[in-house]
N, C-alpha and C positions, 0 to 999 in steps of 0.2 A: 272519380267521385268517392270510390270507397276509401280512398287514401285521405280526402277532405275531411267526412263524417269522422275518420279515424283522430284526424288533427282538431275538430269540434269536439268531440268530447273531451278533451283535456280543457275544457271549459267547467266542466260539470261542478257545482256545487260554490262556481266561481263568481257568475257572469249576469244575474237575476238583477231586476226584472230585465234584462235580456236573452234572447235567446242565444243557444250558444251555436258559431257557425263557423264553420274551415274553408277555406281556398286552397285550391294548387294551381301553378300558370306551369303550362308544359309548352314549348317552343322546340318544333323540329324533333320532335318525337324523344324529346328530356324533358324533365322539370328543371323549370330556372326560380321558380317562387314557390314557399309555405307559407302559413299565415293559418293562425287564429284566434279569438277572439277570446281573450285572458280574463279580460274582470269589466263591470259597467265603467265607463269612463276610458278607459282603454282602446287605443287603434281599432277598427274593424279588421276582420280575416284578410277583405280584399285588399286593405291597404297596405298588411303585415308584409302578405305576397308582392305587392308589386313594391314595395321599398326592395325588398330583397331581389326582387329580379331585375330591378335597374331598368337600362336600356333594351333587356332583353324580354320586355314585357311586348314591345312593339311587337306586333304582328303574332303575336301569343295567342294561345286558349285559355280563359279562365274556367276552372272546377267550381263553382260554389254550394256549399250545400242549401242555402236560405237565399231567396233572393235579394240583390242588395239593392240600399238602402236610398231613397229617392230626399230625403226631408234631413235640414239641420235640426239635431239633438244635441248630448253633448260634442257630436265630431260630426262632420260636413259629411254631406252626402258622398257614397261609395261613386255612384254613378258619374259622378265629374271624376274622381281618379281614374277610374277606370277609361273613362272617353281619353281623358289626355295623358294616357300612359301609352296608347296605341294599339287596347288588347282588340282584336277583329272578332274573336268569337267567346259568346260565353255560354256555358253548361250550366241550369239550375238546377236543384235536387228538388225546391217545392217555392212556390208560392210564398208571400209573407203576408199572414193573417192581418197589421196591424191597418190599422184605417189610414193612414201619411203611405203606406207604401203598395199593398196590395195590390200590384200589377202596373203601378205607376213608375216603378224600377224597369223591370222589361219593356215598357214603352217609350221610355226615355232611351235606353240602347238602340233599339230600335229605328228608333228616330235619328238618331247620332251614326248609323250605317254600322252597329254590331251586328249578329248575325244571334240569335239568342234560342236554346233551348230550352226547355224547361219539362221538369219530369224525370231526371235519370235517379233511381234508387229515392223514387217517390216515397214510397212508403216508410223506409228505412231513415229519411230527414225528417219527416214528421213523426217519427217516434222519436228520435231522438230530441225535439223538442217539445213532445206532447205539453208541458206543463205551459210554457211560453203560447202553445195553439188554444191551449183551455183556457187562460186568463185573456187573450182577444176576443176568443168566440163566444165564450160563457161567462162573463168577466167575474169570474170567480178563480181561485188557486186549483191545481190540480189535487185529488184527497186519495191518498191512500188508507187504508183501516187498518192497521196492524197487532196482533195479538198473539198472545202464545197460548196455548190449549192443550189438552190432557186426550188420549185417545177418545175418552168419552166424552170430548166437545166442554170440558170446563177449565174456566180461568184461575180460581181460586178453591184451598179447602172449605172455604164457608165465608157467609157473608162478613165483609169486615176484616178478612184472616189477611195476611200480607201472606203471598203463596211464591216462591222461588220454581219456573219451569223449567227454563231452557238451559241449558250447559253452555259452557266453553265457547266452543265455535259457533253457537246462535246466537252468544251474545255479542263477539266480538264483529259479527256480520250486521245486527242490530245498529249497532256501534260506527260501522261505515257508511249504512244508512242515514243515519243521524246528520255525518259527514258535507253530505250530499244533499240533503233537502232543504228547504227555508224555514220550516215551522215547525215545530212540533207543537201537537195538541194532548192536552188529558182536563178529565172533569174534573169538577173539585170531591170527588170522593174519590178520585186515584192521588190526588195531593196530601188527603188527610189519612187515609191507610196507610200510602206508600211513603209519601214523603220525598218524593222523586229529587232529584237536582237537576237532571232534563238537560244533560248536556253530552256533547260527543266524548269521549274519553276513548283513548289509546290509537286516537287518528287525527290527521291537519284539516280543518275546517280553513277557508280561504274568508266566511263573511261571518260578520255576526250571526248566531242561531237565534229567532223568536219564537219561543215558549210562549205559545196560548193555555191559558186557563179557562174553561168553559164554565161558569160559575152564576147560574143566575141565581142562589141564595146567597151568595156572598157568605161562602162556610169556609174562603179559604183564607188559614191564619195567616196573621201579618210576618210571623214569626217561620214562617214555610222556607224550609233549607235551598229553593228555587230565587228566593230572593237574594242568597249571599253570593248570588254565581251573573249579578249583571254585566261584569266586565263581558260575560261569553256573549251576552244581546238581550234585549232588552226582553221583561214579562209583560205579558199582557191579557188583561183581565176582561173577558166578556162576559157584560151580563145586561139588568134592564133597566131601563130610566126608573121602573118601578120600585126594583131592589134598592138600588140608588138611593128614591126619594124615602123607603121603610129602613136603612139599615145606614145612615150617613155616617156615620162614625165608625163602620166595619171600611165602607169606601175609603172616607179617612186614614185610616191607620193602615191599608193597601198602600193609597200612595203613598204614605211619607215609607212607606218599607219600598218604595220604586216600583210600582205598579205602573204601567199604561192603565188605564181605565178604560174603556169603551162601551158607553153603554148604549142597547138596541130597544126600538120601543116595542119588541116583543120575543122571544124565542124562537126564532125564524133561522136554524145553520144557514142558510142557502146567504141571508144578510149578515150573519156573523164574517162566512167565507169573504164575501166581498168587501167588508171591511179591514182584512187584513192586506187589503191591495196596495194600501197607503204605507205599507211597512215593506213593500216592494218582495211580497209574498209571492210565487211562483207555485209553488208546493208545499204542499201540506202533510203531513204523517201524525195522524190521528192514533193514538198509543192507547189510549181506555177512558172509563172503561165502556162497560155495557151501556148505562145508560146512554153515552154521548155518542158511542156507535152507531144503537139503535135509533139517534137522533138523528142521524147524517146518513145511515142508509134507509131510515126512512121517508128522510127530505130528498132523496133520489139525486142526489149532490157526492156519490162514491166512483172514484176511477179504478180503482186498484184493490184488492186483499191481501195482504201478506200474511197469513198462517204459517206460524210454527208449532209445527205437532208433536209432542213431546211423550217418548214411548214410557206412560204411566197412564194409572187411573186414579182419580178420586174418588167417584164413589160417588151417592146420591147427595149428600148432604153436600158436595160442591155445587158452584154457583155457574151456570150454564151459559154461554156466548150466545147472544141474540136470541132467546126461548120463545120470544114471542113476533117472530118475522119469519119468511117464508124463505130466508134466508139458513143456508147447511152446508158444513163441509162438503159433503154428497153433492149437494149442486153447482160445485165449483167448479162448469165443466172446461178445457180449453187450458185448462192451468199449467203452469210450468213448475216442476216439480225438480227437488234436489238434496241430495242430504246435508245434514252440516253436526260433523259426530254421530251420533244417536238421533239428531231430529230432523226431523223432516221441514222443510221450505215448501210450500205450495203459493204462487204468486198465480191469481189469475185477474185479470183486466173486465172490469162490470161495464165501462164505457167507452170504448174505444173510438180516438181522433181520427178519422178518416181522409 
């Protein structure tokens, strides 16, 4: 099983909105099958493995780490390859949250005379799919908060300042995050300080990146250097039917610079989230600033923190990460911690999929 999970994560940043899942088929105490699951649209794990095992899938075990798949999607049901391949037993690592399958895959083997477990490195398959668990259970994306910070808990020299923290190696780790996730998010006062372009650089992305803009004044220019970079995926602009109807001609000139538009009938993240479900969103990485932070950790809609702590101070007159939430470095407890150069990584988990 831990060879499977091993073979599933070479899905990562690939395989959205699916989750990503590994097989191994071991017959007589060898592997005769690998498999898994590359990009959406693409062979499932279990079928990868039983092409490659041939005839020698008969009388096999399969490894899986997701249970497979009972319903036609883009590709046929796992559960008919599997019956008429002649595997006798099979290993799951977890459950599959989505409504077409949730236990309706193991009961189907079951029925067919497989021999079926489920459970082995439980915990370890549902982390590695946490975002894919959050968007069935919570139909929203999974959200990470990401920031970089100055010993004394501040993002910037002063309000408005465009502030340079992290070094080298935080960026270029930033950078593979980037990689990996579906979305990235910033307000429209991180677009008009910063000026971002919001896209991975110096690593291979496998899908389009979607760059949300959180913008209910509609202050982000048309002219914003995130619009010359759509070949990398598409922008998309949240805001409200009411900005909309006040500011038509700022919507206007969004889209024709190739905006998505989206608008909500009120400032709701938890309905922002769920709307990027349609862009086949998994995850989310929420990048600044404060205000949209403190919008989305106080909608209680935050899975993850990623702080980078950057050995400087600013000083009072800097601008402080979440001032007014009961949220603090300090309280980050459980977190996983790690250097990168001079800065420090603290990742700790606010909701975790069980």
């Amino acid at each position: 099983m831990l060879e499977a999970l091993s073979l599933a994560a070479k899905g990562q940043g690939a395989t959205s909105p699916n989750p990503m899942v590994g097989a191994v088929l071991v017959s007589q105490g060898r592997v005769v099958g690998r498999g898994f699951h590359a990009r959406a649209g693409a062979a499932h794990a279990e079928v990868v493995a039983i092409e490659e095992a041939g005839s020698a899938a008969s009388g096999a075990t399969l490894y899986c780490t997701l249970e497979p798949c009972c319903h036609r999607g883009r590709t046929g049901p796992c559960v008919d390859r599997i019956v008429a391949a002649g595997v006798t037993v099979v290993t799951i690592g977890t459950e599959d949250p989505d409504s077409r399958v949730n236990g309706g895959g193991v009961q189907y083997l079951r029925e067919h005379g497989i021999a079926v477990r489920v459970g082995v490195c439980k915990t370890e398959a549902r982390r590695l799919n946490e975002a894919f668990f959050t968007v069935k259970r919570l139909g929203r994306p999974f959200v990470t908060l990401k920031v970089a910070v100055s010993l004394d808990g501040r993002i910037t020299a002063g309000p408005g300042q465009q502030t340079f923290l992290t070094q080298p190696a935080a960026l270029k780790h930033a950078h593979s995050v980037r990689a990996e996730v579906d979305a990235i998010g910033v307000g429209s006062n991180t677009v008009m300080v910063d000026d971002p372009l919001l896209t991975a650089r110096g690593v291979k992305r496998h899908r389009p990146l979607v760059r949300v803009l959180f913008d209910t004044r509609m202050r982000t220019p048309s002219t914003a250097r995130v619009f010359s970079t759509l070949e990398s995926g598409p922008v998309v602009v949240m805001t409200t039917d009411a900005s909309i109807e006040r500011w038509p001609d700022r919507a206007a000139a969004l889209r024709q610079a190739g905006a998505c538009i989206e608008p909500l009938p009120g400032r709701d993240p938890a309905a922002a989230l769920s709307r990027l479900l349609a862009y086949d969103v998994n995850s989310l990485l929420v990048e600044g600033g404060t205000e949209l932070h403190r919008a989305v950790w106080e909608a209680g809609v935050t899975d993850r923190i990623r702080l980078y702590i950057v050995p400087v101070r600013l000083g009072p007159t800097g601008v402080p990460w979440l001032p007014s939430t009961r949220l603090s470095i300090a309280a980050l407890g459980g977190g996983r911690l790690s250097y990168l150069g001079q800065d420090l990584l603290v990742e700790a988990d606010v909701q975790r999929i069980d």
